[in-house]
Wavefront OBJ file of the C-alpha trace (Angstrom):
o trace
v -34.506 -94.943 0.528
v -31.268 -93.520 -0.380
v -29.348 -90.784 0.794
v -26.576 -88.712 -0.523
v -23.808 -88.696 2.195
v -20.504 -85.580 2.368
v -17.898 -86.195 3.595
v -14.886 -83.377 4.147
v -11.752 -83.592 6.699
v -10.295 -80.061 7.187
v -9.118 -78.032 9.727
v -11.405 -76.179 11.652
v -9.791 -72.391 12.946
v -12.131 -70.977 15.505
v -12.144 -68.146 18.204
v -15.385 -67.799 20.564
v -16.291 -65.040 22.384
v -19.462 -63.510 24.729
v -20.935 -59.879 24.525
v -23.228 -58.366 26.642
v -26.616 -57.920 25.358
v -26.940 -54.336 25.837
v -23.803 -54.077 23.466
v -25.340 -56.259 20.443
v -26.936 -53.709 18.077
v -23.767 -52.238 18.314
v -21.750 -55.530 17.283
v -24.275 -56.090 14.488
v -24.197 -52.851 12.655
v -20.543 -53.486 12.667
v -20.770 -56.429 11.279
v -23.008 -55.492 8.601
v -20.104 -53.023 7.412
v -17.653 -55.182 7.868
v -19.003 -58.686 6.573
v -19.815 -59.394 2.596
v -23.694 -58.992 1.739
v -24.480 -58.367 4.853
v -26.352 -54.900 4.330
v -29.801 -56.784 5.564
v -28.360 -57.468 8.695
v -27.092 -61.629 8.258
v -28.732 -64.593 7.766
v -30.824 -65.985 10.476
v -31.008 -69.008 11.516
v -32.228 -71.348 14.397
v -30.903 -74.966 15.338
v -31.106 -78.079 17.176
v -27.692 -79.472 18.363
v -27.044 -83.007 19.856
v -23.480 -83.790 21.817
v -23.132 -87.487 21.878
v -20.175 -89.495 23.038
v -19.582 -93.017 23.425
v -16.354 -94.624 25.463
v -15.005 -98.157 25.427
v -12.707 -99.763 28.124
v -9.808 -97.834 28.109
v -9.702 -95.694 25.483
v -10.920 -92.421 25.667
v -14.448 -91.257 25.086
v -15.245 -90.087 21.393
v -17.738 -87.076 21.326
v -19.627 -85.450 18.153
v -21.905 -83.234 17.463
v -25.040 -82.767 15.245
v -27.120 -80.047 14.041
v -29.885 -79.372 11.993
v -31.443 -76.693 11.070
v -35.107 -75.672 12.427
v -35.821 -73.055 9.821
v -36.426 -75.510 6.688
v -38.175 -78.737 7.277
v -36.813 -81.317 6.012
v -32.913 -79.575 6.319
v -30.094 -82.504 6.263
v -28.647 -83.511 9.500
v -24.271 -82.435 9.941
v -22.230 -84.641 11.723
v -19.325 -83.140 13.197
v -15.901 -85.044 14.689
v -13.143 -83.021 16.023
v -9.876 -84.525 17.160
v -7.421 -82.889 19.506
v -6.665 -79.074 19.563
v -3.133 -78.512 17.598
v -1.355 -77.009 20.116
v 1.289 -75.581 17.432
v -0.583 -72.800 16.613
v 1.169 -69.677 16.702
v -1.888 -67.733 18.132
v -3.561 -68.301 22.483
v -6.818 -66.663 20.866
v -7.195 -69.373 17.704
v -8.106 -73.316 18.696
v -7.177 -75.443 15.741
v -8.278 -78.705 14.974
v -8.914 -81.246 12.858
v -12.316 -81.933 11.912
v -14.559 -84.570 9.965
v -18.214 -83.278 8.579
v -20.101 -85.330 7.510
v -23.929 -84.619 6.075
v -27.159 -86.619 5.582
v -30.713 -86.619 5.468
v -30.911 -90.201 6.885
v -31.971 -90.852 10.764
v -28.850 -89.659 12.223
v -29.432 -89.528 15.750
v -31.459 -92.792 16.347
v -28.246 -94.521 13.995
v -25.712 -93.265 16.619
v -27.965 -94.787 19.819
v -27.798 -97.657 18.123
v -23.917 -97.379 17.331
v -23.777 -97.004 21.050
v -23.651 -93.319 21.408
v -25.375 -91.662 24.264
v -26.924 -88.293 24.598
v -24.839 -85.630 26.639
v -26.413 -82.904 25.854
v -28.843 -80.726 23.405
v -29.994 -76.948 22.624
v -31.490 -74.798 20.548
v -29.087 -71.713 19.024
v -30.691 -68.857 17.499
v -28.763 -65.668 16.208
v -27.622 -64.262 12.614
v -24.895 -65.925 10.159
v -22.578 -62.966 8.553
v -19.927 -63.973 6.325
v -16.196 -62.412 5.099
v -14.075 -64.417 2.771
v -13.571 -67.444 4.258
v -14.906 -66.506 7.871
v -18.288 -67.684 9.224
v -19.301 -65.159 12.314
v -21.985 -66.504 14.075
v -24.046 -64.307 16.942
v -26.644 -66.230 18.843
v -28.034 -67.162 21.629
v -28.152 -70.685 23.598
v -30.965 -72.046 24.662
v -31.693 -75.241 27.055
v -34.876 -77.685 26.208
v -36.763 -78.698 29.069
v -38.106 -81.715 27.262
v -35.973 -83.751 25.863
v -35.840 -83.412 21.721
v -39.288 -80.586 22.095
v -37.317 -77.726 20.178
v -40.591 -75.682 20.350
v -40.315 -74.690 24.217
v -36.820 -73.275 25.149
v -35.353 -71.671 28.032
v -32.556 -69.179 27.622
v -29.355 -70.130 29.415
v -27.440 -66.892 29.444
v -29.697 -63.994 29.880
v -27.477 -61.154 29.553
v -24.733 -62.405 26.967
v -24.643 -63.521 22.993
v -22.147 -65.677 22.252
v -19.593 -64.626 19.062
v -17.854 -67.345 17.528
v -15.852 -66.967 14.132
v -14.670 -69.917 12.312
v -12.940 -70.916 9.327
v -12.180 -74.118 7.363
v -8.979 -74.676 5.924
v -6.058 -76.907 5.047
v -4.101 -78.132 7.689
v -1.150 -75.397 8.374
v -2.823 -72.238 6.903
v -0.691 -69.402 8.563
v -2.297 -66.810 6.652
v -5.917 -67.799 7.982
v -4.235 -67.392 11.795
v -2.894 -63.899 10.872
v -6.533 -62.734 8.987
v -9.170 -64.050 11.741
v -6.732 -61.977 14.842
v -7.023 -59.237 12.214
v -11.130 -60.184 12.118
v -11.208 -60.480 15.775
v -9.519 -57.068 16.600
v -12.129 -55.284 14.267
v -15.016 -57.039 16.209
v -14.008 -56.139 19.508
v -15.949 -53.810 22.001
v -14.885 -50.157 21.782
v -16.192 -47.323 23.708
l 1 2 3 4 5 6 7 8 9 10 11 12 13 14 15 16 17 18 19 20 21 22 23 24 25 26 27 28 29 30 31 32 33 34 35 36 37 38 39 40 41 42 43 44 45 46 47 48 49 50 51 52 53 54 55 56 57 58 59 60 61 62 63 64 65 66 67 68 69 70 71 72 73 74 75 76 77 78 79 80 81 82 83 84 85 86 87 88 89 90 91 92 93 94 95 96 97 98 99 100 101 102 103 104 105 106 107 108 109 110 111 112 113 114 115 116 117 118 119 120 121 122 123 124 125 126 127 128 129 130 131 132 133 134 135 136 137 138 139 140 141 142 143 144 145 146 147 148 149 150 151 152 153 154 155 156 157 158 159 160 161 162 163 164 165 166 167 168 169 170 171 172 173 174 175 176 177 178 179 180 181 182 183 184 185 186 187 188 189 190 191 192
């Protein structure tokens, strides 16, 4: 069996944020006049996310993630790597860093145990996908999995927050995309 594999090193721009529950409607109807096509209210979507690292004598541990989705059977796994934050950014609010994504259908997770890989951690997040130019905002929530790999029974782990993160792949050095996700951020945040 064959599988396609994608491979793209960029850097990834991302600010994270939480918001209280009570104050979501409000941070979605925003969003929906803020974001492109996002008059139905975002895309939904559900997912299953593994944290695996693997160390060797004295080097430091290497840690990835990978997702799937949960909403379409059959959805391709992503691997993601990311390497150190760039601490040259002109911005305390933006972490930059380097990333490697990588996406196939194959097996991924039992191929990484075997690399020598070991679980850290997994949940489920579940929320709405808006979009504006460049800009993914995701709002979801994060839950645990009392069974290990049984996405079907989930706990949430923060009862009265959402978590907000907004990210953006780009070349390495993108100025402008520092300047237009504060500019994103400061139209997202709570007023009264």
């Amino acid at each position: 069996r064959s599988s396609a594999i994608i491979m793209n090193q960029r850097s990834e721009y991302k600010t994270q944020a939480t918001v209280q529950r009570e104050r979501l409607d409000r941070l979605l109807h925003r969003l929906r006049g803020i974001c492109d096509r996002a008059a139905d209210g975002g895309t939904p979507f559900r997912e299953h996310e593994l944290i695996l690292s693997m160390s060797g004598s004295g080097v430091s541990p290497v840690a990835v993630r990978i997702r799937r989705s949960l909403n379409n059977e059959g959805a391709p796994w992503h691997l993601r790597y990311y390497g150190p934050a760039d601490t040259g950014v002109k911005s305390p609010t933006i972490l930059v860093r380097n990333c490697i994504e990588l996406t196939t259908k194959d097996a991924l997770p039992e191929f990484l145990q075997e690399m020598g890989f070991n679980l850290q951690h997994e949940h489920v997040s579940e929320g709405w996908l808006f979009l504006k130019g460049p800009f993914k905002v995701c709002v979801f929530k994060v839950s645990k999995m009392p069974m290990r790999g049984d996405t079907t029974k989930t706990e949430d782990i923060l009862t009265c927050f959402v978590d907000v993160t907004t990210t953006a792949v780009a070349g390495v050095g993108q100025d402008a995309v520092v300047h237009e996700m504060n500019s994103l951020s400061e139209q997202l945040k709570p007023y009264p």
